[in-house]
N, CA, C and O atoms as a GROMACS GRO file, in nm:
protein
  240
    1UNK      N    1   0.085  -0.119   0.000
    1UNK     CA    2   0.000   0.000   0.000
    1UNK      C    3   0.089   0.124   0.000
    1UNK      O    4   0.203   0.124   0.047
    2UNK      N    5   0.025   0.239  -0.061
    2UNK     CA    6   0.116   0.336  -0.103
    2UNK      C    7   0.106   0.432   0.049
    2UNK      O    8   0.015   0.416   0.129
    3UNK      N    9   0.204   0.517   0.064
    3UNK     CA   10   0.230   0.606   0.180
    3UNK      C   11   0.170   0.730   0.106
    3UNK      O   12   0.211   0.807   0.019
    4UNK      N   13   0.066   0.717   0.171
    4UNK     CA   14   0.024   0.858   0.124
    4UNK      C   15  -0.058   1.014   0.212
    4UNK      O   16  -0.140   0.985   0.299
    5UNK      N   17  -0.039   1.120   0.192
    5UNK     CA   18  -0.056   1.222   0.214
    5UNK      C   19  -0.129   1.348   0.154
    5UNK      O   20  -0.107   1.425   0.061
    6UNK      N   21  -0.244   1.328   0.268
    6UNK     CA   22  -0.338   1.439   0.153
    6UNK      C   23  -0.278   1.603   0.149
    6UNK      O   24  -0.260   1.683   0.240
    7UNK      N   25  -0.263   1.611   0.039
    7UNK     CA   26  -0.235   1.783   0.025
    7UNK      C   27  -0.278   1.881   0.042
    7UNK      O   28  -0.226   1.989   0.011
    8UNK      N   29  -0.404   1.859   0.106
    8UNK     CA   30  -0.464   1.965   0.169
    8UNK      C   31  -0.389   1.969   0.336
    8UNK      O   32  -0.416   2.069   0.401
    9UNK      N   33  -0.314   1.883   0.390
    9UNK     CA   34  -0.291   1.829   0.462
    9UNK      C   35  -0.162   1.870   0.500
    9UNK      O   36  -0.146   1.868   0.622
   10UNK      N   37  -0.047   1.913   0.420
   10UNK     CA   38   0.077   1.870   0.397
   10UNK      C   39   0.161   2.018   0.478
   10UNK      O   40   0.277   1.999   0.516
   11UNK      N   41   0.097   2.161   0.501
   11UNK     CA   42   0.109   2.268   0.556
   11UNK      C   43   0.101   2.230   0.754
   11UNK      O   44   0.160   2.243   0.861
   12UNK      N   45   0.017   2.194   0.707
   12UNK     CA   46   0.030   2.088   0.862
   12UNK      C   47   0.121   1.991   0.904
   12UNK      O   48   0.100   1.931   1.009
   13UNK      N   49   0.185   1.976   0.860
   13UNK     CA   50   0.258   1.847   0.856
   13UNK      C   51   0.413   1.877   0.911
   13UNK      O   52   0.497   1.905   0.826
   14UNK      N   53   0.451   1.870   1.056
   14UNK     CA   54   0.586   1.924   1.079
   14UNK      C   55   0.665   1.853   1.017
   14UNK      O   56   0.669   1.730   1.017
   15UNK      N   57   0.747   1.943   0.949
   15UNK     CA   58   0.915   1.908   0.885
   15UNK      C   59   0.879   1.868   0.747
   15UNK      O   60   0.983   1.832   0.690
   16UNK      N   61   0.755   1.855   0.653
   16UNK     CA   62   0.755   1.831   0.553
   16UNK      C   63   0.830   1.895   0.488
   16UNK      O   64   0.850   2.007   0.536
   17UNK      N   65   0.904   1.864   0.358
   17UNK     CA   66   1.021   1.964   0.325
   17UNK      C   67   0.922   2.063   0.167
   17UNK      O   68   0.992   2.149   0.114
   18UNK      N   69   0.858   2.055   0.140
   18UNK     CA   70   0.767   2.102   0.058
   18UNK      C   71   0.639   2.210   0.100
   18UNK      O   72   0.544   2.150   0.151
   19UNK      N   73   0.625   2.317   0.091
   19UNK     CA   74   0.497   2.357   0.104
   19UNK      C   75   0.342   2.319  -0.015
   19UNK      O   76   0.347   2.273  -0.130
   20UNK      N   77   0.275   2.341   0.029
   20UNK     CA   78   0.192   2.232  -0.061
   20UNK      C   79   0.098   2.325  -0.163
   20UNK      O   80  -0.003   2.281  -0.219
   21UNK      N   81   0.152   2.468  -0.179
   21UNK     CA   82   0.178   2.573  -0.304
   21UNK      C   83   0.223   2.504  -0.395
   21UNK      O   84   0.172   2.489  -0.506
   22UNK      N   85   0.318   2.459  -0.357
   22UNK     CA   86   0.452   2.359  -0.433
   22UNK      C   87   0.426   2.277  -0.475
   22UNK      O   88   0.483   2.235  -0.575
   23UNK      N   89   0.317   2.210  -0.412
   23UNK     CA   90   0.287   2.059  -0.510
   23UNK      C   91   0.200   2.071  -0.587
   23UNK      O   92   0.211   2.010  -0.694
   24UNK      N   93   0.072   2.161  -0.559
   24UNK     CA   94  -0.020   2.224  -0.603
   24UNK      C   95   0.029   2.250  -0.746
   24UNK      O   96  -0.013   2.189  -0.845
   25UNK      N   97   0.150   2.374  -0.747
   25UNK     CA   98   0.173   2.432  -0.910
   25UNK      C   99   0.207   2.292  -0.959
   25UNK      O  100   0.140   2.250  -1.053
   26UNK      N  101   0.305   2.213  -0.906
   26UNK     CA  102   0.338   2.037  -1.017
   26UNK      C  103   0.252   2.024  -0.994
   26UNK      O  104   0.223   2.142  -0.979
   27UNK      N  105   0.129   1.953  -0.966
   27UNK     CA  106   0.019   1.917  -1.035
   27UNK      C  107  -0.054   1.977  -1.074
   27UNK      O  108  -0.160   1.915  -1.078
   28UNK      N  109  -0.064   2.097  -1.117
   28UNK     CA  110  -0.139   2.150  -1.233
   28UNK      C  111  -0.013   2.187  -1.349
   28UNK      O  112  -0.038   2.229  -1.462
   29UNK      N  113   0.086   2.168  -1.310
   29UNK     CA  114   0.173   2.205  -1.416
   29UNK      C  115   0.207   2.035  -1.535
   29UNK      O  116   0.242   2.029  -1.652
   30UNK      N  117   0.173   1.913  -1.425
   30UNK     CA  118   0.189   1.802  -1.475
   30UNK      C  119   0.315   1.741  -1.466
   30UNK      O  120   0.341   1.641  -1.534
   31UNK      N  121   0.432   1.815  -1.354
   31UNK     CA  122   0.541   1.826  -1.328
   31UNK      C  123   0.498   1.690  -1.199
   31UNK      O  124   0.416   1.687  -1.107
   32UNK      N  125   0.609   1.583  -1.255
   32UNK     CA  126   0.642   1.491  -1.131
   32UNK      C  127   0.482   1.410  -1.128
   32UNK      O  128   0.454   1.369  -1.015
   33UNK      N  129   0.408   1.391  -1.202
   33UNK     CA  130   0.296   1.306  -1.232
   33UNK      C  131   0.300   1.193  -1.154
   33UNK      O  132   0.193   1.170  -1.096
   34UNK      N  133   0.388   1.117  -1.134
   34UNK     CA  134   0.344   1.021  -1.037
   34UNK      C  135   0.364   1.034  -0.881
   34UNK      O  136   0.390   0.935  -0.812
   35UNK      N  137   0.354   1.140  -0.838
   35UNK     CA  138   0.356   1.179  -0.663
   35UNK      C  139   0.217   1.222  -0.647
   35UNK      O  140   0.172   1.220  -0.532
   36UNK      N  141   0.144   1.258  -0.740
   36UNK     CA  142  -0.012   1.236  -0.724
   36UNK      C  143  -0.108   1.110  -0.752
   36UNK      O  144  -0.093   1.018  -0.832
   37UNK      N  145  -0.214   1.138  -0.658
   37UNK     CA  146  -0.299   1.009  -0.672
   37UNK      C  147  -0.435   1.062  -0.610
   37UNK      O  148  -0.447   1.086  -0.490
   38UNK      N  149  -0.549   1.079  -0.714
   38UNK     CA  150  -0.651   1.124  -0.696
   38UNK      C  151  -0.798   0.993  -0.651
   38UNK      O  152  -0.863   0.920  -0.726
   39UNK      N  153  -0.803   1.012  -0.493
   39UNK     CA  154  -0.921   0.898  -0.465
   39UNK      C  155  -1.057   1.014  -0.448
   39UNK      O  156  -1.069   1.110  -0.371
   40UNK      N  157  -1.126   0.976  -0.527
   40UNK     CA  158  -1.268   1.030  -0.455
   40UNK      C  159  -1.265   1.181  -0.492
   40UNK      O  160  -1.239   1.202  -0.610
   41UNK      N  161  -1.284   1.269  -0.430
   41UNK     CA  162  -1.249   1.410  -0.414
   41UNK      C  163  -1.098   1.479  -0.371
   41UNK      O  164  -1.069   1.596  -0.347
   42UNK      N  165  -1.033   1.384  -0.371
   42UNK     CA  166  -0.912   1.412  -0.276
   42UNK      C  167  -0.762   1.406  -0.369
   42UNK      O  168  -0.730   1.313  -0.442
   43UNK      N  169  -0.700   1.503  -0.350
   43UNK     CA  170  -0.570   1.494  -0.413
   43UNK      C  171  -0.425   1.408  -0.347
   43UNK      O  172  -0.378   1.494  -0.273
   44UNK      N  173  -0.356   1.316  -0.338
   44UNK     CA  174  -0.297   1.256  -0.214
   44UNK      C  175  -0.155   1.245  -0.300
   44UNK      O  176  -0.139   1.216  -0.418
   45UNK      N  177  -0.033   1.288  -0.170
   45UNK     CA  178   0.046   1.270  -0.227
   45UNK      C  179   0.149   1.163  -0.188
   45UNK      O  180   0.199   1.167  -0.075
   46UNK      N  181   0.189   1.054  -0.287
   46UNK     CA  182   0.223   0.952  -0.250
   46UNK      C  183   0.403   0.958  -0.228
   46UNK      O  184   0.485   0.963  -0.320
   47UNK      N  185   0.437   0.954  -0.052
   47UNK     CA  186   0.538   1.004   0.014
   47UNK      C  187   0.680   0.916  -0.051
   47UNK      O  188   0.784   0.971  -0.089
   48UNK      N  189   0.660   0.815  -0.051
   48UNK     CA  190   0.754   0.706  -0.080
   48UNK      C  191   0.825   0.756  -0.249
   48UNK      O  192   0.943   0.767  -0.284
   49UNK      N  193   0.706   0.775  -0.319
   49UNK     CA  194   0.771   0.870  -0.480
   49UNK      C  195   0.840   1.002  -0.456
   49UNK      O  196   0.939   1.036  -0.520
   50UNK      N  197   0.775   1.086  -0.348
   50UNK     CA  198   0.858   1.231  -0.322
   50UNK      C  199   1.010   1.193  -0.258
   50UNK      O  200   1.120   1.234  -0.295
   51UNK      N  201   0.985   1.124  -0.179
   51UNK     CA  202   1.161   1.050  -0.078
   51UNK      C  203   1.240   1.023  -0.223
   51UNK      O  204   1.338   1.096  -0.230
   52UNK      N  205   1.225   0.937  -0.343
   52UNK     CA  206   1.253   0.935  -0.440
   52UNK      C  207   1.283   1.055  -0.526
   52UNK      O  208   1.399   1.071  -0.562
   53UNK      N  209   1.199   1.134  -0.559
   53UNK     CA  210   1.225   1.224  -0.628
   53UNK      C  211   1.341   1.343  -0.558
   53UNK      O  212   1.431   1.386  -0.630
   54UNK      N  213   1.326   1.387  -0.420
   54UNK     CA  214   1.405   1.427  -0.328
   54UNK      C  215   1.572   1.406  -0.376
   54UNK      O  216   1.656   1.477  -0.431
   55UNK      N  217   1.568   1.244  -0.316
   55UNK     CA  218   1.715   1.174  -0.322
   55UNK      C  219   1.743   1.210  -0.466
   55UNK      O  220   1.827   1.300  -0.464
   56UNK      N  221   1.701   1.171  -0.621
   56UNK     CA  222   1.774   1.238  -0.682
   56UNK      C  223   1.803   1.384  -0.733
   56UNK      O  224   1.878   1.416  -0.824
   57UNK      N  225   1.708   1.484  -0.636
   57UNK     CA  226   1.720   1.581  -0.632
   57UNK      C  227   1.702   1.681  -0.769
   57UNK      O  228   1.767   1.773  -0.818
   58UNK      N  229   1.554   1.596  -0.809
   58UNK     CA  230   1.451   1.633  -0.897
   58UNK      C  231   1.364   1.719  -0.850
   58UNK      O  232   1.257   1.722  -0.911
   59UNK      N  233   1.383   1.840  -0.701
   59UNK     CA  234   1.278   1.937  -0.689
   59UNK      C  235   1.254   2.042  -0.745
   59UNK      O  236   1.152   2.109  -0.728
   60UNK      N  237   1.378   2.075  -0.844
   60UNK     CA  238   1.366   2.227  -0.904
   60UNK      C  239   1.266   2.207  -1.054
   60UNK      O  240   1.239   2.305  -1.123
   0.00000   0.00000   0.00000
């Protein structure tokens, strides 16, 4: 099961290294497509792909 984190959520979230402005513009920009995952009404961002994207230091 995926580690995931709703983005409405993520401003809350001590030490997240992202503000969730930030994830917001990549997913409407279509930037980094698989750290989103849309259930229901809900935008979620799946943590285990960001730790990934992070380490190779794909945030800019």
């Amino acid at each position: 099961m995926a580690n995931l984190l709703r983005l409405a959520k993520v401003n809350e979230t001590p030490g997240f290294p992202l503000r969730a402005s930030t994830l917001y513009k990549w997913k409407h920009l279509g930037k980094h497509k698989k750290l989103f995952v849309q259930l229901g009404g809900g935008v979620f961002v799946n943590l285990d792909k960001l730790d990934a994207v992070i380490a190779k230091g794909g945030t800019k």
